[in-house]
C-alpha positions, 0 to 999 in steps of 0.5 A: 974488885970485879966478879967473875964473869960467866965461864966460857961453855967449854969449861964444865960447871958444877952442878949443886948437889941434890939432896931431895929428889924433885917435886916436879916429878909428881907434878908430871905424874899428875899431868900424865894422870890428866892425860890418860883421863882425856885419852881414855875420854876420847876413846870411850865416847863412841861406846856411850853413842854406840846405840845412838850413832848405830840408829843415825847411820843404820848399822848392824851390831857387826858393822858396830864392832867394826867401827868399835875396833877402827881405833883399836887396829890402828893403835895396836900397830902403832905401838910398835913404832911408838915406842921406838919414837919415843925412845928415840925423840922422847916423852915431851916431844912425842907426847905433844904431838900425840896429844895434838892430833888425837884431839884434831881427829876427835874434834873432826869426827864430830863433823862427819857424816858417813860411816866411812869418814867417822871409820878413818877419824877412829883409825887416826885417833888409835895411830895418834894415841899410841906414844901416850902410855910409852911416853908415860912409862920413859917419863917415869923411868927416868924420874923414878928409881926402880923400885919406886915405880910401880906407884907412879906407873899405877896411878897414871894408869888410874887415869884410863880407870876414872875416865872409864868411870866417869865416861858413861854418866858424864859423856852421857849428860853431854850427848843428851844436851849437846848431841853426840857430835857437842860430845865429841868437840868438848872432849877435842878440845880438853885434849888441846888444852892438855898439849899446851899445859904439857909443852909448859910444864914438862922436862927431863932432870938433869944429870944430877937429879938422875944420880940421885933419883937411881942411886940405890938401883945398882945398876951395871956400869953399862947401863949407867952409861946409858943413864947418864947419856939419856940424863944430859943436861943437853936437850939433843935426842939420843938414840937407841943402842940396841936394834928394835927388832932383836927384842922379838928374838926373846922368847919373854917378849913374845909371852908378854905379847900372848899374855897381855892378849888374854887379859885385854881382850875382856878388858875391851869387852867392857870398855866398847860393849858394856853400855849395849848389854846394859841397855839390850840384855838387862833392859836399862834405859840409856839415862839409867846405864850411863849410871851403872856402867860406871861402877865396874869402871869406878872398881877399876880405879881401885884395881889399878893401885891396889895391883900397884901397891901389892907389886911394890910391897913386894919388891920392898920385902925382897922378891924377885922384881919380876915376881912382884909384878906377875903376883897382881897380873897372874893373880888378877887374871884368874879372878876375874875369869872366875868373876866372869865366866859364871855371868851366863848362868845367872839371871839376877841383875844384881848378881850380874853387876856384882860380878861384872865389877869383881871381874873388871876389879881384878881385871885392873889388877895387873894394869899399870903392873903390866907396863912396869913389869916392861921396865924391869924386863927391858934394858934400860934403853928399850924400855919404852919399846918393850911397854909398846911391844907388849901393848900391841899385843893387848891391843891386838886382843883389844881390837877383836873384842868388840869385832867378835863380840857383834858377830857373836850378838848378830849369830846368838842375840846373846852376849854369853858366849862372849863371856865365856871366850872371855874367862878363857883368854884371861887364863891364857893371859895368867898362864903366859905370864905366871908359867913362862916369863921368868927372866929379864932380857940381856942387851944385844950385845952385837948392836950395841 
């Protein structure tokens, strides 16, 4: 008797049921962690050069900080269309060609010879950098269940954290064997490598995986619709439902754009300044901070999944969703302003590291909660754009801190002040958070 042939593609086939969700989803975390330590690498190795690249090109610490926030204006401003990319075309499209270009545009940088050229490979790189933690976030909402995803979304975030951390004694051993530009071309080419290990592994489940993966959420049938269209078994883009711009219409948005402000701006105090007031303020040689610049950034590490942790512990004993995660950011906020603001009034090297890593510590508290905090927020079509909505404006407060921090150097000759404004803004960031964002935003019903 003969077997059946193959059905015709116009009859539907049924798919085997799921009984376990797949494993493949923790190797995308895993890779996602990969990639936010190659991104962060890239962003971080003209911080470790700063006092080098400053003496080869003779600039100002002013003319620093503006060379410092050349990635950082760029990258603010392309996150808002990122994430609208992202949901349109999707994380494995749109992560390819973000890995592939920011790595071009490091690899270039290390072939320059001007400020202005090195200035136009920073702005490339912030541009091409910005669909990462997008496409990271639509990655995890679609593989994770609601209440299951501020793990994962933590520990993709650790990995800015551990490149932090390992940034300064690494790029360090790499500038003073291979120079600054060796550096560069080494982190390029991870990046490359990266893009490829990505088009090989990466996928988005299918529908039944997605039924099982969301089945306790109990979502509306609306939204379930849309779950059902961005899970298809066909590889087509979907776009999405509601217009962009009618998310700026919520007073929530705009909190998260205020709040995230605060707790960034500090954040890239560190991440662009720390070596330089290592080495200027506390009088440590370049091989000796490369060292000790990592144990703030190792304390972030740790930050980042403890916010995690505290979030979905939450959540698991019954609070509010939105609760859970402004427990970690609003309580981070205020920690690491407390942390902070004491620095100028202490001369005691040690006493100033305690607390430059208690305040980077708390700081990482609401990082990864942040953008998880977008996908309870946002409907389940915009979630990506929401996250990038919100990440633009951290990275507005991002790209004024090491401008305002040269300023401040080149007027004062101290890094005090910049302290102080610090602790400030992250109790702006606290207050917009922990006082005003109470809600989840409603879909547009006149888009849909």
């Amino acid at each position: 008797m003969a077997t059946p042939s193959t059905p015709p593609l116009h009859q539907s086939q049924p798919q085997a049921p799921i009984h376990s969700k797949p494993k493949l989803r923790w190797g995308i975390v895993s890779l996602l962690l990969l990639g936010a330590v190659i991104n962060y690498l890239d962003r971080s190795n003209l911080s470790v050069a700063n006092t080098t690249i400053a003496q080869e090109f003779g600039l100002s610490s002013t003319q620093m900080g503006l060379l410092l926030s050349a990635f950082l204006w760029p990258y603010a401003i392309a996150n808002l269309p990122a994430g609208w990319l992202v949901d349109r075309f999707g994380p494995r499209k749109m992560f390819t060609w973000a890995s592939g270009l920011w790595s071009v545009a490091t690899i270039i940088s290390a072939f320059v010879n001007s400020y202005s050229l090195l200035y136009a490979m920073r702005m490339l790189l912030g541009v091409s950098e910005s669909p990462f933690f997008t496409s990271a976030l639509k990655s995890n909402e679609r593989w994770f269940a609601k209440k299951e995803r501020g793990l994962p979304t933590s520990i993709i975030n650790t990995g800015s954290q551990i490149a932090n951390a390992i940034a300064p004694p690494l790029l360090t051993v790499l500038l003073l064997t291979m120079t600054w530009r060796g550096m560069f071309i080494v982190v390029g080419i991870a990046g490359l490598l990266l893009m490829l290990i990505w088009l090989k592994v990466y996928r988005d489940p299918t529908f039944a995986e997605q039924q099982f993966i969301h089945a306790d959420d109990h979502e509306s049938s609306e939204q379930d619709e849309a779950a059902k269209a961005l899970s298809s078994q066909s590889t087509a883009p979907q776009p999405a439902s509601s217009s962009w711009s009618s998310l700026f219409k919520h007073k929530s948005t705009w909190f998260m754009i205020i709040g995230n402000f605060g707790i960034m701006f500090t954040i890239w105090v560190y991440l662009t300044w720390l070596p330089s007031y290592l080495e200027k303020e506390q009088g440590f040689t370049l091989k000796e901070t490369g060292w000790i610049a990592s144990i703030p950034f190792i304390a972030g590490i740790i930050g980042v999944l403890v916010g995690g942790i505290i979030s979905d512990y939450f959540i698991r004993k019954g609070v509010n969703p939105i609760t859970s995660r402004k427990v970690p950011i609003v309580g981070g906020a205020i920690l690491a302003a407390a942390s902070v603001a004491p620095i100028p009034f202490i001369d005691n090297t040690v006493l100033s590291i305690v607390l430059l890593t208690i305040g980077y510590f708390a700081s990482q508290l609401p990082s990864g909660v942040i953008w998880t905090l977008a996908a309870d927020i946002a409907p389940g079509e915009q979630v990506a754009s929401l996250g990038a909505i919100q990440n633009f404006g951290g990275f507005l407060g991002a790209a004024l801190a090491p401008i305002v921090t040269g300023f401040i150097l080149d007027t004062t000759g101290s890094f005090n002040n910049v302290f102080l404004l610090g602790a400030g803004l992250l109790l702006l960031g606290a207050i917009s958070y922990g006082l005003f964002l109470k809600k989840p935003i409603e879909r547009d019903a006149s888009a849909a």
